[in-house]
C-alpha angles and dihedrals in degrees: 000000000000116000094250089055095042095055087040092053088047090040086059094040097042081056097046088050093051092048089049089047095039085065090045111126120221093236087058100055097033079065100045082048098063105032079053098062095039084061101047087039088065102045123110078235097064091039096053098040117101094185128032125192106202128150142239105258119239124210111318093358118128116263131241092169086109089053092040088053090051097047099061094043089058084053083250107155111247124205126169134180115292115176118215097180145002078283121025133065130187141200113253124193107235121199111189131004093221119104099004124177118236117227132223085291097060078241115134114257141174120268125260131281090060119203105205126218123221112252096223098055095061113111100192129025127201113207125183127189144162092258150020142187121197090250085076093253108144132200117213137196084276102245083097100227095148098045100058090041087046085055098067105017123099123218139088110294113226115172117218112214146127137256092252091056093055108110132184096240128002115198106241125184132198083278102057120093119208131212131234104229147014134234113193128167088257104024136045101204129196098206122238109221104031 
């Protein structure tokens, strides 16, 4: 597919994702939430990590908070995105999820001063995104944020999503990481292609 196509067709589908999540309930995603992190809290995955990256929901997102809570009651390290400019983002540790700030995004974040976390020590990442295919491609926001941190960062990818965000098939270019595996509020998928 040529490159104009390709951002024309995810540009589309990007469009056709945030109208689905703008007429999600509350009551909707609050479920899928939860049934969400039961599932990755059960995971071998989970279980084994020493370290998760996840990341602080914004507006109709699913929620880790529930995994996130768990994990540093078990002394699990936490780190979440922090971004540090229009490009780059960062992983933060975050201590507790009571009284966060909120950054130029309006999205939560951790508090200053930020202690990083080396990429390559995570063990699980938790990756939103506006879309998913069962092969384990992702569509993002479209500033590209995860894909350049999924570039250099270790750990197991699970992508965090809901059973209304599954496609049959998501365009990906060079650029675009994919994740191993897939939590929905109803499957749990290990991706083919990766």
């Amino acid at each position: 597919m040529e490159t104009r196509s390709l951002t024309e067709e995810k540009h589309r589908i990007r469009c056709e994702l945030k109208e689905t999540a703008a007429v999600f309930s509350g009551s909707y995603v609050s479920e899928a939430s939860s049934a969400v992190c039961e599932k990755v809290l059960q995971s071998g995955e989970f279980r084994e990590a020493s370290v998760i990256f996840g990341y602080l929901s914004f507006r109709n997102e699913i929620s880790v908070d529930a995994v996130l809570e768990e994990a540093l009651r078990l002394g699990k390290i936490v780190a979440v995105p922090w971004i540090v400019s229009r490009t780059e983002m960062k992983a933060a540790r975050l201590e507790t999820l009571e009284n966060l700030p909120t950054d130029r995004y309006g999205i939560r974040t951790t508090p200053e001063p930020v202690a990083l976390v080396k990429p390559e020590t995570i063990d699980l990442i938790l990756v939103p995104g506006a879309g998913f295919s069962a092969r384990g491609h992702r569509m993002g926001r479209g500033a590209g944020f995860y894909d350049r941190f999924l570039a250099h960062a270790g750990g197991f990818r699970l992508g965090i999503s809901c059973d209304r965000f599954l496609r049959e098939e998501i365009p990906v270019d060079e650029y675009d990481q994919p994740v191993e595996a897939l939590v929905t509020e109803t499957k749990f998928i290990y991706c083919k292609g990766v």
